[in-house]
Z-matrix of the N, CA and C atoms (Angstrom, degrees):
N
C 1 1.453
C 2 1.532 1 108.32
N 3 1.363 2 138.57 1 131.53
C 4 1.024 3 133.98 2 -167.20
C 5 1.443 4 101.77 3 -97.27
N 6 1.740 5 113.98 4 148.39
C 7 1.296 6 115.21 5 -161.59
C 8 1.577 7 128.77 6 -68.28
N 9 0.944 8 103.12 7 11.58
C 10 2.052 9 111.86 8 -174.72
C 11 1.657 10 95.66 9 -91.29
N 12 1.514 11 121.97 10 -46.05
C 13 1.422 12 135.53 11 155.92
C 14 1.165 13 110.17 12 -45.95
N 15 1.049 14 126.49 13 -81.12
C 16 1.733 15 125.20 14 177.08
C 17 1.274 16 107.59 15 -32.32
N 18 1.222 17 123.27 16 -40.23
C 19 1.723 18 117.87 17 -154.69
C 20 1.670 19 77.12 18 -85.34
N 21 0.706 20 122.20 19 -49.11
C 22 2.002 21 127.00 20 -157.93
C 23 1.152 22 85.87 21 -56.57
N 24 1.454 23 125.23 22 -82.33
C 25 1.756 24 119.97 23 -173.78
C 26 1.549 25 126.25 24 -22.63
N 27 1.359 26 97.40 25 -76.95
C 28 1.460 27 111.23 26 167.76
C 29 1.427 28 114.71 27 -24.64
N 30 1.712 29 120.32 28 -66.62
C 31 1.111 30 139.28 29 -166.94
C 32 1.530 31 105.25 30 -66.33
N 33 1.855 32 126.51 31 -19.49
C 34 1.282 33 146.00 32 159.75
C 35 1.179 34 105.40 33 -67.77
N 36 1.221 35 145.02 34 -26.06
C 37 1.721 36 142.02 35 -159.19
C 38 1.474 37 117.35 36 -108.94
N 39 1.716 38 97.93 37 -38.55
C 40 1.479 39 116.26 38 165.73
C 41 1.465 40 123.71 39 -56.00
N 42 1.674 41 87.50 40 -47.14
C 43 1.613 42 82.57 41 -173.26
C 44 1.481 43 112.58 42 -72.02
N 45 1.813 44 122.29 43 -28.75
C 46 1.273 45 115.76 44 158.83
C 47 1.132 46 135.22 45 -36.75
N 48 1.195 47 118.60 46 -68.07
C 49 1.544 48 117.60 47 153.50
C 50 1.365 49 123.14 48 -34.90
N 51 1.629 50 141.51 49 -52.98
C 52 0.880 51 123.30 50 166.90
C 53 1.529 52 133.70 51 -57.67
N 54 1.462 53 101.93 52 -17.99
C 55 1.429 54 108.76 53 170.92
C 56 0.982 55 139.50 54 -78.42
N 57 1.660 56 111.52 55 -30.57
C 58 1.398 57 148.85 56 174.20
C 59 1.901 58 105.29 57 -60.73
N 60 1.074 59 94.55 58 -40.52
C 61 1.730 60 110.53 59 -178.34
C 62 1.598 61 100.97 60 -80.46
N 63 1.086 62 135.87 61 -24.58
C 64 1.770 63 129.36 62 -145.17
C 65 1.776 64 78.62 63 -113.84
N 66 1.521 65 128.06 64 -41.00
C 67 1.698 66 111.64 65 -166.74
C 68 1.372 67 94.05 66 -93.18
N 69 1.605 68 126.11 67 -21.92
C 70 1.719 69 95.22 68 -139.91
C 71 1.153 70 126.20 69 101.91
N 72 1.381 71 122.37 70 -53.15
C 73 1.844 72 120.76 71 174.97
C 74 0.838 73 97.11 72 -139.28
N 75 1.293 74 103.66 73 -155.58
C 76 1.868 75 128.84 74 -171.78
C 77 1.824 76 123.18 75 -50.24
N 78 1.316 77 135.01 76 63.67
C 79 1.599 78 128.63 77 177.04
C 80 1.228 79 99.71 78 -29.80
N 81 1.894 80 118.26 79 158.76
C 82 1.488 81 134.21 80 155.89
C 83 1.376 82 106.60 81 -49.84
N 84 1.291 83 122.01 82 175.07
C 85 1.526 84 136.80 83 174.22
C 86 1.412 85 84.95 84 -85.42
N 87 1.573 86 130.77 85 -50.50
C 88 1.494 87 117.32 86 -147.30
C 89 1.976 88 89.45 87 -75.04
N 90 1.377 89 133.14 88 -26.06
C 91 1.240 90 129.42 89 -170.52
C 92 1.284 91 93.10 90 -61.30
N 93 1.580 92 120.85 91 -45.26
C 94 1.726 93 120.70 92 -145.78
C 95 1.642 94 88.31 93 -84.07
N 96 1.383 95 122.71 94 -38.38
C 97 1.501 96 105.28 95 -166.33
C 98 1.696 97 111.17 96 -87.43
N 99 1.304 98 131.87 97 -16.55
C 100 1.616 99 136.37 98 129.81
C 101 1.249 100 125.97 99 -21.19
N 102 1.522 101 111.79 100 -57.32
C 103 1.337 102 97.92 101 -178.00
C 104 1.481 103 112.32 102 -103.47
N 105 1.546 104 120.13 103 11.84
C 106 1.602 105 107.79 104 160.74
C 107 1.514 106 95.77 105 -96.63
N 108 1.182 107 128.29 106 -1.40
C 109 1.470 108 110.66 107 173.37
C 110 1.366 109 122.01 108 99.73
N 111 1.293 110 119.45 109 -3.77
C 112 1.246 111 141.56 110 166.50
C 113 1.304 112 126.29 111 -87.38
N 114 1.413 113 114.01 112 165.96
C 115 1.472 114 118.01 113 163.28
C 116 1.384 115 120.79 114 -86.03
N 117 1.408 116 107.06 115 163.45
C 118 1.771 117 112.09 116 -171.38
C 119 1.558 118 95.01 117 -66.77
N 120 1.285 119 137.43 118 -48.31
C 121 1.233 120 134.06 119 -170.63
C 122 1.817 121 105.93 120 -47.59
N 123 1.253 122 113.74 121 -63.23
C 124 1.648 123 132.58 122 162.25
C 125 1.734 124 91.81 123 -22.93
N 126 1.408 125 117.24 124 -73.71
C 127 1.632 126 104.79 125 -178.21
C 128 1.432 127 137.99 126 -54.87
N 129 1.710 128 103.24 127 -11.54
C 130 1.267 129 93.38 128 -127.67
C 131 2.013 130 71.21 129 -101.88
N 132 1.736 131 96.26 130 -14.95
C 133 1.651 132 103.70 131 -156.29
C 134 1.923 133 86.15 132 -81.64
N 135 1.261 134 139.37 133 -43.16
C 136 1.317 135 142.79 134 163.36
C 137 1.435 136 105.37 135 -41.67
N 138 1.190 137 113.85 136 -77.66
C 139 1.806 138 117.30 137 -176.03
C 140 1.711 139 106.88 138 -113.68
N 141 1.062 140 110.31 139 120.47
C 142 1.225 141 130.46 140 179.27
C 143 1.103 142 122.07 141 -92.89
N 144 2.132 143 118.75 142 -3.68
C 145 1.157 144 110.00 143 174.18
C 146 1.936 145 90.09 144 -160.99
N 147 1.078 146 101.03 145 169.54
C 148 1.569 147 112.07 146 -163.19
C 149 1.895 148 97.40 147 -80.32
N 150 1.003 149 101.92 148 13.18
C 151 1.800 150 110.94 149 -173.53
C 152 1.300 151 92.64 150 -109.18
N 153 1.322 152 122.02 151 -42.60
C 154 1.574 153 122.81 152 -160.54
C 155 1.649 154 101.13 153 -76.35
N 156 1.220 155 128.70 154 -45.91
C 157 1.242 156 146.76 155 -179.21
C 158 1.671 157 107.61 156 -53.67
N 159 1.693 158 104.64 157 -65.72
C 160 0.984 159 91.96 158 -162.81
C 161 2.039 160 110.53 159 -75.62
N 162 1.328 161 102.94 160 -4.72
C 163 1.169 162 87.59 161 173.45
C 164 1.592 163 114.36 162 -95.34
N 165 1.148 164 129.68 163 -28.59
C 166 1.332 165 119.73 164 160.98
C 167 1.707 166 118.01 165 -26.64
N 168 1.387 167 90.16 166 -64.53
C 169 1.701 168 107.18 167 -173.18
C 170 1.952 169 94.33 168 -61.10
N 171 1.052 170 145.14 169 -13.81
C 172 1.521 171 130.67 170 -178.83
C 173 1.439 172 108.30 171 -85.29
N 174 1.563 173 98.99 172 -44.81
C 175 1.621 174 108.88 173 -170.16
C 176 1.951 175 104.62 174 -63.69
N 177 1.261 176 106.14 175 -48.71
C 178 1.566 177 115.52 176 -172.08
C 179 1.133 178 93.46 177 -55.06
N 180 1.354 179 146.40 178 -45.32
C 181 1.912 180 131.74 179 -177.08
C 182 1.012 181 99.46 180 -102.31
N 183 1.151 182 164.80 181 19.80
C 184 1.649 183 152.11 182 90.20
C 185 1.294 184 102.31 183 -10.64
N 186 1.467 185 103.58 184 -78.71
C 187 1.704 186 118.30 185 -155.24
C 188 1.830 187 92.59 186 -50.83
N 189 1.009 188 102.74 187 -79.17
C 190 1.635 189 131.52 188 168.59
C 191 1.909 190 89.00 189 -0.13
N 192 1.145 191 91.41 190 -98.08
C 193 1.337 192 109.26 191 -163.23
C 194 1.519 193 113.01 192 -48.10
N 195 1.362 194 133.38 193 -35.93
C 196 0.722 195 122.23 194 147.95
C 197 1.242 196 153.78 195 -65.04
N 198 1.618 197 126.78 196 -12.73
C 199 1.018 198 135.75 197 163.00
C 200 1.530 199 106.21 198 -89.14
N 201 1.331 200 138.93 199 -11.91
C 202 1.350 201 136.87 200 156.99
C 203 1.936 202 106.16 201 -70.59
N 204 1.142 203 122.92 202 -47.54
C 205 1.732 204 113.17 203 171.39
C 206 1.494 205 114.82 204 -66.06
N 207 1.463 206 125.73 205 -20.41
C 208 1.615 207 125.27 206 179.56
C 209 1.279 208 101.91 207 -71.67
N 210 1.762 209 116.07 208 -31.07
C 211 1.629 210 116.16 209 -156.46
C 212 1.784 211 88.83 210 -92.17
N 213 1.260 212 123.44 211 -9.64
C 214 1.503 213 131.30 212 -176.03
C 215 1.345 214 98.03 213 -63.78
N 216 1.552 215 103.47 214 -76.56
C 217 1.746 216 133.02 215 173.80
C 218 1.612 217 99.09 216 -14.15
N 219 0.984 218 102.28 217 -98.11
C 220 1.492 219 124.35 218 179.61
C 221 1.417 220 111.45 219 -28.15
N 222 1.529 221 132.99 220 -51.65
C 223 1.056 222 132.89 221 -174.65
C 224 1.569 223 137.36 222 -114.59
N 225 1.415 224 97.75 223 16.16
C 226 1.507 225 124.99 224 167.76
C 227 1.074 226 135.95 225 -125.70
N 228 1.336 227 123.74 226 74.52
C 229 1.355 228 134.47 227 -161.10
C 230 2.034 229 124.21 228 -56.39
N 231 1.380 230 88.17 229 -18.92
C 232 1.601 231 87.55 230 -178.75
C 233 1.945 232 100.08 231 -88.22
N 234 1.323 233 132.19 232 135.71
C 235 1.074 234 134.37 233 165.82
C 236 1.345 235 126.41 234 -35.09
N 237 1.370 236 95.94 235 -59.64
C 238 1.254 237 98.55 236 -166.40
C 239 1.961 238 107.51 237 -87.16
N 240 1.378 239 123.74 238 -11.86
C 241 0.931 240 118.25 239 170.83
C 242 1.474 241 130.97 240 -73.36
N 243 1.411 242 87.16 241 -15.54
C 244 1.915 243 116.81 242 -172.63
C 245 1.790 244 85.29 243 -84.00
N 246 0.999 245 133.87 244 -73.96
C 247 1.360 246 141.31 245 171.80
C 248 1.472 247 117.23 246 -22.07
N 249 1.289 248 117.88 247 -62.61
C 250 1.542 249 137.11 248 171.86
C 251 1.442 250 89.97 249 -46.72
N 252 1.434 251 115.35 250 -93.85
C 253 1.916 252 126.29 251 -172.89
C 254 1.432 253 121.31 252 -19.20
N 255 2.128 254 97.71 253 -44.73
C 256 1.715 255 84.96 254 -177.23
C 257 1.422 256 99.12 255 -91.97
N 258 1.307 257 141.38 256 -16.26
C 259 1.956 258 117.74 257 168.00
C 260 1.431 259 110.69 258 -48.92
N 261 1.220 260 109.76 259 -47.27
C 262 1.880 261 118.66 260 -173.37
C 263 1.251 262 101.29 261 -53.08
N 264 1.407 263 105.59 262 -46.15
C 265 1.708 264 97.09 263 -166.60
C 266 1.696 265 120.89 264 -76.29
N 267 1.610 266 78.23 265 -33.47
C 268 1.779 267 85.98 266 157.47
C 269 1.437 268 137.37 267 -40.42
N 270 1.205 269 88.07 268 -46.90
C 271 1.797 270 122.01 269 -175.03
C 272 1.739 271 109.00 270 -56.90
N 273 1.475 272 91.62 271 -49.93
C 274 1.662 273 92.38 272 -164.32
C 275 1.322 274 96.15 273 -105.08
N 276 1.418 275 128.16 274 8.71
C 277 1.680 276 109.70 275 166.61
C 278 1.721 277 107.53 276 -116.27
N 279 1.105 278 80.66 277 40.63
C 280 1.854 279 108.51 278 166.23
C 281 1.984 280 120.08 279 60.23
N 282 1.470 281 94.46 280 22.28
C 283 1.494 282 87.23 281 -168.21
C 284 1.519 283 127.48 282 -51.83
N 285 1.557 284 106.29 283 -29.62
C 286 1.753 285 108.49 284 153.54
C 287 1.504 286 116.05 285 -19.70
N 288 1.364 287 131.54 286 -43.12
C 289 1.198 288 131.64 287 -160.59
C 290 2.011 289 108.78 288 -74.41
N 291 1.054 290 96.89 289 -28.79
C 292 1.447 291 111.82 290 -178.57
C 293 1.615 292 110.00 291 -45.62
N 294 1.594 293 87.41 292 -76.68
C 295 1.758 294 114.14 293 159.29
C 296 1.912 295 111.90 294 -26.70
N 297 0.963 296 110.73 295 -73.18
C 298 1.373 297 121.86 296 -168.66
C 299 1.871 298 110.53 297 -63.42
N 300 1.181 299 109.67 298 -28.29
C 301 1.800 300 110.07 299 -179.95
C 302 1.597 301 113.25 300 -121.19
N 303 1.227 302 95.77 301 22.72
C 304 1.850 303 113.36 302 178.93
C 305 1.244 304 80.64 303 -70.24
N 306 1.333 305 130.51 304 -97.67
C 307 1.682 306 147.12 305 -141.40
C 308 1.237 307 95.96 306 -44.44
N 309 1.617 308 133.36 307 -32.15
C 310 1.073 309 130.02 308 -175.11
C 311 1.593 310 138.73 309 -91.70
N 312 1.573 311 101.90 310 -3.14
C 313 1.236 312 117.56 311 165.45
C 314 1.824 313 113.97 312 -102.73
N 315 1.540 314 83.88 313 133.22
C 316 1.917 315 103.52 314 -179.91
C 317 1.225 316 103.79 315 -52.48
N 318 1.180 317 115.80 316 -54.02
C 319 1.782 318 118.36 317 -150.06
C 320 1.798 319 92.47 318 -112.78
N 321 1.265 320 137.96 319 151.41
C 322 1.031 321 160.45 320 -164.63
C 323 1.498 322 116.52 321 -141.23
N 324 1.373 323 108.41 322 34.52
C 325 2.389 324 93.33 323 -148.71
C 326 1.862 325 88.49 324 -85.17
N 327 1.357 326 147.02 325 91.61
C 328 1.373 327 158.24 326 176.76
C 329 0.947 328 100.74 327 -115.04
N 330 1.381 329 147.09 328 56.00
C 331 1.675 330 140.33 329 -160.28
C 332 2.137 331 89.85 330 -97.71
N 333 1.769 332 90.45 331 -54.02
C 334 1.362 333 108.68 332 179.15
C 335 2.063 334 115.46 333 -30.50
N 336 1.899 335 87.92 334 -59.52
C 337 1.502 336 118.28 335 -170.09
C 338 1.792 337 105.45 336 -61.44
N 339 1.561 338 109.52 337 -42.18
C 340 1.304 339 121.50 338 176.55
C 341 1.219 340 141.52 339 -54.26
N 342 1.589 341 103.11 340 -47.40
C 343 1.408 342 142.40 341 159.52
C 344 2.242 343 97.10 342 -53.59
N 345 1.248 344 116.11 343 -86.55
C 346 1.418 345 102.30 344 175.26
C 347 1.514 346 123.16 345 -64.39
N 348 1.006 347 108.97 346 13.94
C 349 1.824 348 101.16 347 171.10
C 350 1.839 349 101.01 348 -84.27
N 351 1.932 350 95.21 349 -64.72
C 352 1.530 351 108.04 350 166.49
C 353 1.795 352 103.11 351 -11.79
N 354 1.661 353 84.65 352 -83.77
C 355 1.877 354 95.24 353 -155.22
C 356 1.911 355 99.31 354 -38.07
N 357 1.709 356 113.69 355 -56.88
C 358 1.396 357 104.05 356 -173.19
C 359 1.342 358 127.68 357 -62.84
N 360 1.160 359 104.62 358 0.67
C 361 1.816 360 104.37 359 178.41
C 362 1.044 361 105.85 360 -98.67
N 363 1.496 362 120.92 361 -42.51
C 364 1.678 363 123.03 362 163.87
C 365 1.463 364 131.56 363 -25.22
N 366 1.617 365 95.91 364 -51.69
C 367 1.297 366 131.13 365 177.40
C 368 1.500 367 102.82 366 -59.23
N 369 1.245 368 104.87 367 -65.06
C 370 1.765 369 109.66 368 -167.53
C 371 1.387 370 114.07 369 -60.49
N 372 1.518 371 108.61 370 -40.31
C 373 1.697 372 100.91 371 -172.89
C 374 1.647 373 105.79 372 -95.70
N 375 1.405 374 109.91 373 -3.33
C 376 1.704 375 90.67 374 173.59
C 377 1.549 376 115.85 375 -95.71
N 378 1.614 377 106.53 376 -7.91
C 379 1.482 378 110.32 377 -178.01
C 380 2.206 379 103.27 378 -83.51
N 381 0.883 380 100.08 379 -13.22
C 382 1.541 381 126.55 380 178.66
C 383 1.277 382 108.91 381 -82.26
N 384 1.261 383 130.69 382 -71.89
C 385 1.081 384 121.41 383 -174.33
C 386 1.672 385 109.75 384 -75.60
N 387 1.240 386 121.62 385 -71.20
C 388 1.675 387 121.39 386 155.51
C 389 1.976 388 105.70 387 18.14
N 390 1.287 389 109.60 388 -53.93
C 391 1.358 390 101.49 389 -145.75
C 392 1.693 391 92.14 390 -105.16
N 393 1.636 392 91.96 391 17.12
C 394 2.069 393 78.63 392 176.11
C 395 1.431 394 114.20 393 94.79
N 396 1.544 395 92.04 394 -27.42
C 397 2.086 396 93.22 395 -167.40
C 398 1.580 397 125.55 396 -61.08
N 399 1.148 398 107.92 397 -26.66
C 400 1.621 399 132.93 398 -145.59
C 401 1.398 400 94.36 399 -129.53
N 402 1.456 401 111.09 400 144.66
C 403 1.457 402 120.34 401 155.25
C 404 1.292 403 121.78 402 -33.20
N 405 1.489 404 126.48 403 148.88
C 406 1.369 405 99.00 404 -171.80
C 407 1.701 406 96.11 405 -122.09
N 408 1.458 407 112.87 406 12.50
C 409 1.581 408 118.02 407 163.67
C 410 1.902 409 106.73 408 -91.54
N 411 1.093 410 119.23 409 -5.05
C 412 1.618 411 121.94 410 149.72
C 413 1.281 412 133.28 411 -18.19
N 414 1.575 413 133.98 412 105.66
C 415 1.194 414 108.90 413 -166.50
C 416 1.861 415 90.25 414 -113.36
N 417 1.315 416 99.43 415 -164.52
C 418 2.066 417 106.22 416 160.62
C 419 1.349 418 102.76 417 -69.72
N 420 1.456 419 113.04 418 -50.58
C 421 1.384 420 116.93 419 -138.97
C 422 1.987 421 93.14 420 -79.21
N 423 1.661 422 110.82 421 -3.25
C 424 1.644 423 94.85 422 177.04
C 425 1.494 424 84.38 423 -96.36
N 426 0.743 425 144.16 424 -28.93
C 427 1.878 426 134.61 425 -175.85
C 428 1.015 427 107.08 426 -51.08
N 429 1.732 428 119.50 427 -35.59
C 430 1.284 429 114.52 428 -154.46
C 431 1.530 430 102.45 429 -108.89
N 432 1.135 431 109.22 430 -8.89
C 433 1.954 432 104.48 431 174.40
C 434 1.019 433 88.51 432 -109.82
N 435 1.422 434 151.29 433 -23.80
C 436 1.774 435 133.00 434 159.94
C 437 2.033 436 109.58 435 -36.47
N 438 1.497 437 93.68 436 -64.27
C 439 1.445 438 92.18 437 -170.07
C 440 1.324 439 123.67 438 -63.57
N 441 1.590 440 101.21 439 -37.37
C 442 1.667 441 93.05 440 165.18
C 443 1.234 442 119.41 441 -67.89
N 444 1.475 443 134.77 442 -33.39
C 445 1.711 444 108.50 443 168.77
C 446 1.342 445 115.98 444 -65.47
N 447 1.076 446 132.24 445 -18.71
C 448 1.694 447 140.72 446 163.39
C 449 1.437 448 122.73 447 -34.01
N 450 2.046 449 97.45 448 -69.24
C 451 1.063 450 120.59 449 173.77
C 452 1.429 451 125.53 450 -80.01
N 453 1.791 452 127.33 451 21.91
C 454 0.943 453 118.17 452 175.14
C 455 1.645 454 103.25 453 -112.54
N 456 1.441 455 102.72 454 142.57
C 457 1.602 456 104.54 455 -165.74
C 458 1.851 457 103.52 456 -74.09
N 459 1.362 458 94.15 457 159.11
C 460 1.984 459 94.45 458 -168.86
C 461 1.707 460 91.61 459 -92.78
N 462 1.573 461 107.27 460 151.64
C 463 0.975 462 104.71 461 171.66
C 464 1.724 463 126.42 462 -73.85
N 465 1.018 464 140.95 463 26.14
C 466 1.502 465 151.16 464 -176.57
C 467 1.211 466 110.68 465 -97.45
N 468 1.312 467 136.06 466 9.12
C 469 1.702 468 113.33 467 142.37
C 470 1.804 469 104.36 468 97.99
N 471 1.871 470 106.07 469 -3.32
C 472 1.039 471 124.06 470 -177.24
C 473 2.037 472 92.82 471 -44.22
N 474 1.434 473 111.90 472 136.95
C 475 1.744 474 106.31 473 132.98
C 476 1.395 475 134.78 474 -46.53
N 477 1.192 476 117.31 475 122.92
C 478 1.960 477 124.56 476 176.78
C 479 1.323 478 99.21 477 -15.09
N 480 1.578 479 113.49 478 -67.16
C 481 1.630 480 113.43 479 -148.43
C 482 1.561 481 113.39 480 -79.82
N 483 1.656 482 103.86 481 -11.36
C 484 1.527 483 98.97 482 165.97
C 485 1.801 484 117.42 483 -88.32
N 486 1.446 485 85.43 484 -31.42
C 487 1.871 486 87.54 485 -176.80
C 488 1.725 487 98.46 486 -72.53
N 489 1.207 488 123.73 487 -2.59
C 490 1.719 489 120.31 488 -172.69
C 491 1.513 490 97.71 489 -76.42
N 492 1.931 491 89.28 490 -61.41
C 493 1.933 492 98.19 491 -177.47
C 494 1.853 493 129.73 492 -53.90
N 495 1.600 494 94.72 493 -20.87
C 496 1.467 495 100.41 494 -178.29
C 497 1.247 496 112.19 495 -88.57
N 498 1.847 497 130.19 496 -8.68
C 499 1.061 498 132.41 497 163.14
C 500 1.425 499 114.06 498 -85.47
N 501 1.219 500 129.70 499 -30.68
C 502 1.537 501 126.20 500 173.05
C 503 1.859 502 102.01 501 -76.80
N 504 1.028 503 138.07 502 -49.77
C 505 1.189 504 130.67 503 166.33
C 506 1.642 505 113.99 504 -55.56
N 507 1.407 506 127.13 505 -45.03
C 508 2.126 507 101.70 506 166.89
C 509 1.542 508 100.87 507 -63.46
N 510 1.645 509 123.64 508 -13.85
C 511 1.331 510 97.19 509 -152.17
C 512 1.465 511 102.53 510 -76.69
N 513 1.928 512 110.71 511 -36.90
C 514 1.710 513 123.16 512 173.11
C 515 2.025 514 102.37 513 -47.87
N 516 1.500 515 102.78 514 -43.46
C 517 1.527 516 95.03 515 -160.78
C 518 1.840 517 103.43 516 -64.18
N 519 1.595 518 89.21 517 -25.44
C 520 2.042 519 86.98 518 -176.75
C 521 1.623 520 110.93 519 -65.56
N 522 1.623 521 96.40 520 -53.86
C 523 1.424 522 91.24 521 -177.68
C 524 1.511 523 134.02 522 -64.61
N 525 1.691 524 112.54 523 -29.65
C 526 1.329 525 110.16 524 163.72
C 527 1.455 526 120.54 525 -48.87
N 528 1.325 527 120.15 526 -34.92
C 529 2.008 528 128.34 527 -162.96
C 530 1.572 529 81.93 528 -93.35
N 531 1.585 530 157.09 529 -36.26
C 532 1.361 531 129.07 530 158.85
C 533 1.638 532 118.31 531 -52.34
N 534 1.449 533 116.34 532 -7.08
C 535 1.162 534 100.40 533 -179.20
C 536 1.472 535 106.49 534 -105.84
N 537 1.049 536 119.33 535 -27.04
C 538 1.247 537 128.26 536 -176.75
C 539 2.306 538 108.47 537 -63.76
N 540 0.718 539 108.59 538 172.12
C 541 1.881 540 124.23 539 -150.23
C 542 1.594 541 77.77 540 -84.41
N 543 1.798 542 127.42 541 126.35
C 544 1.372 543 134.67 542 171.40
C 545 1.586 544 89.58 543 -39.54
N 546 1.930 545 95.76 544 157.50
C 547 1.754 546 104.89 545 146.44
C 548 1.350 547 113.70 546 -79.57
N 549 1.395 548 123.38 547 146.32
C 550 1.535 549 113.86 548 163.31
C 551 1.527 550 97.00 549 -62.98
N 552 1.541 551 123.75 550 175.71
C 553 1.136 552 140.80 551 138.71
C 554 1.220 553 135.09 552 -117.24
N 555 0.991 554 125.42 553 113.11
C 556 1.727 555 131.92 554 178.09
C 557 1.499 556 118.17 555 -81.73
């Protein structure tokens, strides 16, 4: 693909995601090809159908996000700091969007994406708990429905950059109270 295309695509996928985050669901094609700056034809020649789009845009913050928590793994030796780094990063490389255009894509085939999410969450919450830091009734699967209620935008009309900061701030308040000693319950 020669790079003026590439940049167009990309700049087609981004703006999905950013759009996907600003309504809540699904933006028009004419919104998504507006705000990459292009024409609808430009979209229409990349994704030719509202399946192609929205799965492009799932896989790219899959991929995304996951190769930002492997580079965590590898280069953050405290558990729980490695843990903290990849929600954040989660956060701001739009994984909310996943959540929100799941129900809406036919085909789902992430077996590849699934398989390394598993291994990196494995990774994250056993190097976390392991060291004492973290609850040690912690599973993946609360990491991973923590961040998606995190990363899903509130319906109140908030601006991006405030609804961004109020999700990285519950996300510090969540993770500090996993570190902190369970409540009993009576």
């Amino acid at each position: 693909m020669r790079a003026d295309a590439q940049k167009n695509r990309q700049r087609l996928v981004e703006a999905t995601i950013a759009l996907v985050l600003e309504v809540g669901g699904e933006p028009s094609r004419d919104a998504v090809a507006e705000r990459a700056g292009v024409g609808i034809g430009t979209l229409y020649r990349h994704f030719p159908d509202r399946e192609s789009l929205l799965h492009a845009v799932a896989r790219h913050v899959l991929e995304g996000t996951l190769d930002a928590g492997e580079a965590v793994v590898e280069s953050v030796p405290d558990g729980v700091d490695a843990l903290r780094q990849y929600m954040h990063m989660a956060l701001d490389n739009g994984i909310g969007v996943v959540n929100i255009i799941h129900p809406l894509l036919e085909r789902r085939d992430w077996n590849d994406l699934r398989v390394r999410a598993g291994t990196l969450m494995k990774a994250l919450v056993r190097r976390a708990t392991q060291a004492g830091s973290l609850r040690a009734d912690l599973s993946e699967r609360d990491i991973v429905f923590a961040l998606t209620r995190f990363a899903r935008p509130l319906a109140m009309g908030l601006p991006a950059d405030e609804e961004r900061a109020l999700a990285h701030r519950h996300l510090d308040f969540y993770i500090d109270g996993l570190c902190a000693a369970p409540n009993s319950r009576d």
